[in-house]
SENUMI-842859 format. One record per residue (C-alpha): x, y, z. Coordinates in steps of 0.25 Angstrom, whole numbers, plus 5000, padded with zeros to 4 digits. Example, Ala and Ser with C-alpha at 12.3 -4.5 7.8 and 13.67 -1.06 7.14 Angstrom:
BEGIN
504949825031
505549965029
This chain:
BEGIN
576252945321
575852885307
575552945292
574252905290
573652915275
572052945272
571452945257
570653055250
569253025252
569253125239
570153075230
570652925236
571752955227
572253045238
573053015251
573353105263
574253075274
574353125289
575153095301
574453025313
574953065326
573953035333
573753165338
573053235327
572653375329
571253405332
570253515326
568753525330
568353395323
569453345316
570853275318
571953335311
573253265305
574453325297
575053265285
576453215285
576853355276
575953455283
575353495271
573953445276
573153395286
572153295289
571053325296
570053195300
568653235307
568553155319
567253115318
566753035308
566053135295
564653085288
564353085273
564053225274
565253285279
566253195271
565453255260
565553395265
567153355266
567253305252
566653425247
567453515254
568753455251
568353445235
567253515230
567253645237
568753635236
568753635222
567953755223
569053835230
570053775220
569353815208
568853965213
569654085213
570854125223
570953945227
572353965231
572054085239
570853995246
571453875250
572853935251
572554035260
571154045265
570753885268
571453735272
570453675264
570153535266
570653465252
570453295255
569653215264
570153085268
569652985278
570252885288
569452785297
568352855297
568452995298
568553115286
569853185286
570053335278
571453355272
571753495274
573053595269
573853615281
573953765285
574753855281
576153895290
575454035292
574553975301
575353925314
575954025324
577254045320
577354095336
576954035349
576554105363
576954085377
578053985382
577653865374
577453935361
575953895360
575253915347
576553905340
576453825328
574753815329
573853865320
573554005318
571953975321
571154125319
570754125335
572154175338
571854295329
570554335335
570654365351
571454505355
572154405367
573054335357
573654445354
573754525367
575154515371
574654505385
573854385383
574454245387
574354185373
574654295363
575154275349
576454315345
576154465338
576854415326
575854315323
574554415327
574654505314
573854625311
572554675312
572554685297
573054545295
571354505301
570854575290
571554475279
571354375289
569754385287
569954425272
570454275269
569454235280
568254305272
568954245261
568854105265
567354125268
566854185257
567554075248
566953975258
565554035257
565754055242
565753895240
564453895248
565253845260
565253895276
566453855286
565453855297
566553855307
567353975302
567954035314
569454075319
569753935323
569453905308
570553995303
571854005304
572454155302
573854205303
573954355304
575354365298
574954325285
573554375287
573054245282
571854155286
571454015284
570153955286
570253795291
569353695293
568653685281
568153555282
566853585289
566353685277
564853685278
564253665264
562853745266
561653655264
562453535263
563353505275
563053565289
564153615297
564853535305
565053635318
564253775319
565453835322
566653895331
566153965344
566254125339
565954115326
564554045325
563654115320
562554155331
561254075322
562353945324
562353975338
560854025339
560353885333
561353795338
560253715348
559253675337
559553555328
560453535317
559053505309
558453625313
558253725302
558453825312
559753785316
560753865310
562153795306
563353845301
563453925286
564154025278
563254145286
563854085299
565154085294
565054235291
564654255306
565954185309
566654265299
566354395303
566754355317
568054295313
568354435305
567954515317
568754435325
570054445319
569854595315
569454635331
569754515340
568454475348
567154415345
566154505339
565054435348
565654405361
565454535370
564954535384
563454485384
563054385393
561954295387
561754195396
562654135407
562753995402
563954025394
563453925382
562154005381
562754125381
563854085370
562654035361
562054175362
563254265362
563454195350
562254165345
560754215347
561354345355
562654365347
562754515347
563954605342
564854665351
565054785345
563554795340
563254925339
561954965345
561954845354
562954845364
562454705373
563754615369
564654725371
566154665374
566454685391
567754755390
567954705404
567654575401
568854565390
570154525395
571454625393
572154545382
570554565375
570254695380
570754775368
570154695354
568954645363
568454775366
567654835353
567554965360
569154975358
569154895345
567854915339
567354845325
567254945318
568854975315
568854865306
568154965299
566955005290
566954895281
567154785292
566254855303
565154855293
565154685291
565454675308
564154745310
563454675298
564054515304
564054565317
562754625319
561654615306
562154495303
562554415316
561154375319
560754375304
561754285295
561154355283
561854485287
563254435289
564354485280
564854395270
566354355269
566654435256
565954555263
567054545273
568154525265
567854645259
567554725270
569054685275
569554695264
569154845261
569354865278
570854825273
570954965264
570555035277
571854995285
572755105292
574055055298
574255095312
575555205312
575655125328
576755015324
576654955337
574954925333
574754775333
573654785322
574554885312
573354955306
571754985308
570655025300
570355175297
568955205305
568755325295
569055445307
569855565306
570655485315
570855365312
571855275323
572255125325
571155055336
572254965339
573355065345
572555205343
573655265335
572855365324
573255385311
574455475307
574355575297
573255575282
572555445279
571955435264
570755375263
570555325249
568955275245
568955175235
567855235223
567455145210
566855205195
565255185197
565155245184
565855345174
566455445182
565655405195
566455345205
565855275219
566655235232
566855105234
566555095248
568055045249
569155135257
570755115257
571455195268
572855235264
574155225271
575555225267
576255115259
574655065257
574454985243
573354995232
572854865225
572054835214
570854785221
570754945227
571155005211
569954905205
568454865209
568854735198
570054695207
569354615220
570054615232
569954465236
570454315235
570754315220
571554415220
572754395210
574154415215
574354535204
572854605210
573654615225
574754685220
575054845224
574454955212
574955085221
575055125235
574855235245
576055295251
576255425260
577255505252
577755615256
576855675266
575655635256
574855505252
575055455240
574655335230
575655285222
575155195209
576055065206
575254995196
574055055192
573755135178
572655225178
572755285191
572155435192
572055535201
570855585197
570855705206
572055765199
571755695185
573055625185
573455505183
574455425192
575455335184
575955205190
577055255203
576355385203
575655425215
574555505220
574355585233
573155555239
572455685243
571055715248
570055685237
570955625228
570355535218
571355415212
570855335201
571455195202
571155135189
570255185179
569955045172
568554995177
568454965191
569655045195
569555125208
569655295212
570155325224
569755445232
570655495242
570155555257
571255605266
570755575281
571455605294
């Protein structure tokens, strides 16, 4: 074991140092060594890289990093969305990426079985995404404390959609986005996206692999026997990377493949791969054709219950959610035109957010569920249905004068729920840039003596416009069928209009 020292092939005035075992730890392509203080790693590609992928290095390490660094929320980016690539060094030969190490959050704190395997590896997304790792009845499941939430996913594919959109925003696709690809840990409800170094710059760089099995998108697959020169031949971009990422998103909201049901394309197991996944790719929970449907008695009992969509269908991720499945899933799986962009999506899940009930079941793994707009509404994980009135508020904005138009934005109340700027004002957005003042409480719902109230913390000119009265900071309304609350009356600001379900 010996500190070897490279030299920036950025800046020569730069030096890195990493321990040489050895033994280094090996990704897909590339050798990976740690420095003497763990603050980074460096990572050498094994084989030797031409002109055109050192540049593409150089450029990803300086010039688009400059761009990230000089854009809004560039903390919040490479912080906590990215481990971008900041150097490039060389040694005999072979280009090496110097890369932040990753953050404690992202090893298993816990192991499993009588070894404790896992404890200390990464948390790399595939553990999050089959039902089996967290059936206890399954030989390698993870520790509960380690599994969070449902509603932990939906933050875990906001950052995703995050990292994407900033990514396509640059002009830039990962080409290789898929749960191997991202590191999540529930607890924190955080996500990372690794292996930046093979960005596809469009028109300019070709990707260097068309994917992870799962996530190509089926024209990859469809086009994968003709030639790299072939203008037919379709290679990895940002409209594949939007296949991948509504896979990813379903994934970890459901727990199974949107495209593996149980068709039978050809009995040669690679044929039928390349069609499943490509030229015959076909939803399993398409609506009208029902040819892929999963075979229940195919799936095995630690699988049986997130694996079946007739148990757990789609659609309780909701309206907003259901609406881009079906659009990535069905118009646009076969058309990349059609395919929801990533700022659709993290506004859809971001809205499906302000629809969460808690489950009143404390033994419920998931904690809470999306309301399904019944007169009965009940957690699909447990079956337990909801207790007692359920106000259901519809966001409305000022079209004109004293016309007012619903949003097409709902927020479901429960008890001890907050309100935040972004729901009081169409000018505060709900995204990365963010400021620490815009995510602070302005009131909160409360069930108060046998009635629903909101109680305003912060917020001057608040109205209940059904009783023409206004509601002074720490006074509260009761939220009463038909009532209509006026959040702010400066431009932009939000009315409320209360309906009383169940």
């Amino acid at each position: 074991m010996h500190t070897v020292k490279v030299t920036s092939i950025i800046d020569p005035a730069k030096s890195y140092e990493y321990i040489d075992d050895g033994n280094p730890k090996q990704g897909g392509v590339k050798d990976v060594y740690f420095a003497p203080d763990k603050k980074y790693v460096v990572a050498f590609f094994r084989a030797p890289l031409d002109f055109n992928q050192k540049d593409r290095i150089k450029r990803i390490v300086t010039l688009y990093l400059d761009n990230i660094k000089k854009g809004n929320a560039a903390d919040y980016f490479l912080q906590d969305i990215y481990r971008w690539p900041y150097d490039a060094v060389e040694r005999d030969g072979k280009t090496g990426v110097i890369v932040p190490i990753y953050d404690a959050r992202f090893f298993f704190s816990k192991g499993y079985g009588a070894n404790n395997s896992i404890k200390g590896g990464e948390k790399v997304g595939k553990w999050f995404t089959a039902p089996s790792f967290r059936n206890n009845q399954y030989p390698l499941s993870l520790d509960k404390s380690e599994l969070g939430d449902w509603l932990s996913y939906f933050q875990i594919a906001i950052s995703i959609c995050r990292g994407v959109k900033k990514m396509h925003q640059m002009g830039l696709a990962h080409s290789d986005l898929s749960y191997n690809n991202v590191l999540v840990d529930p607890v924190t409800k955080s996500a990372n996206i690794i292996d930046l170094d093979g960005l596809v710059v469009p028109g300019l760089f070709p990707p260097e692999v068309i994917g992870t099995a799962d996530f190509i998108a089926p024209e990859v697959l469809k086009t994968k026997h003709l030639q790299l020169s072939d203008p037919g031949r379709i290679l990895p971009n940002q409209r594949t990377d939007l296949h991948a990422l509504a896979v990813l998103i379903y994934m970890y909201l459901l727990r199974r493949h949107p495209l593996r049901g149980g068709k039978i394309w050809d009995l040669d197991a690679e044929k039928d791969e390349l069609m499943a996944m490509g030229e015959k790719a076909l939803f399993v929970e398409h609506p009208t054709d029902p040819t892929n449907r999963v075979r229940t008695d195919q799936l095995r009992k630690w699988d049986a219950f997130w694996g079946n969509p007739d148990k757990i269908p789609y659609t309780i991720t909701g309206p907003y959610l259901s609406d881009l499945f079906r659009r990535a899933f069905i118009d646009g799986l076969h058309n990349p035109m059609l395919r929801p962009i990533a700022n659709e999506w993290e506004t859809a899940l971001l809205k499906t957010v302000d629809l969460v009930q808690p489950c009143s079941n404390p033994s419920c793994d998931e904690k809470s569920y999306i309301f399904d707009n019944t007169a009965k509404p009940a957690c699909p994980f447990c079956g337990t249905p909801h207790k007692g009135t359920l106000p259901v508020i519809d966001l409305y904005y000022k079209f004109k004068n004293d016309v007012w138009k619903p949003e097409g934005h709902r927020l479901m109340v429960y008890h001890n729920q907050y309100l935040f700027k972004w729901h009081v004002s169409r000018k505060i957005i709900r995204n990365e840039s963010l400021v620490a003042e815009d995510k602070k409480p302005v009131g909160y719902f409360s069930f108060y003596q046998d009635k629903w109230v909101l109680v305003n913390q912060s917020l001057d000119g608040m109205k209940d416009l059904t009783a023409q009265k206004e509601i002074p900071r720490n006074g509260m309304v009761e939220l009463s069928n038909g009532k209509r609350i006026l959040l702010s009356n400066e431009e932009g600001g939000r009315l409320l209009y209360v309906t009383i379900a169940n």
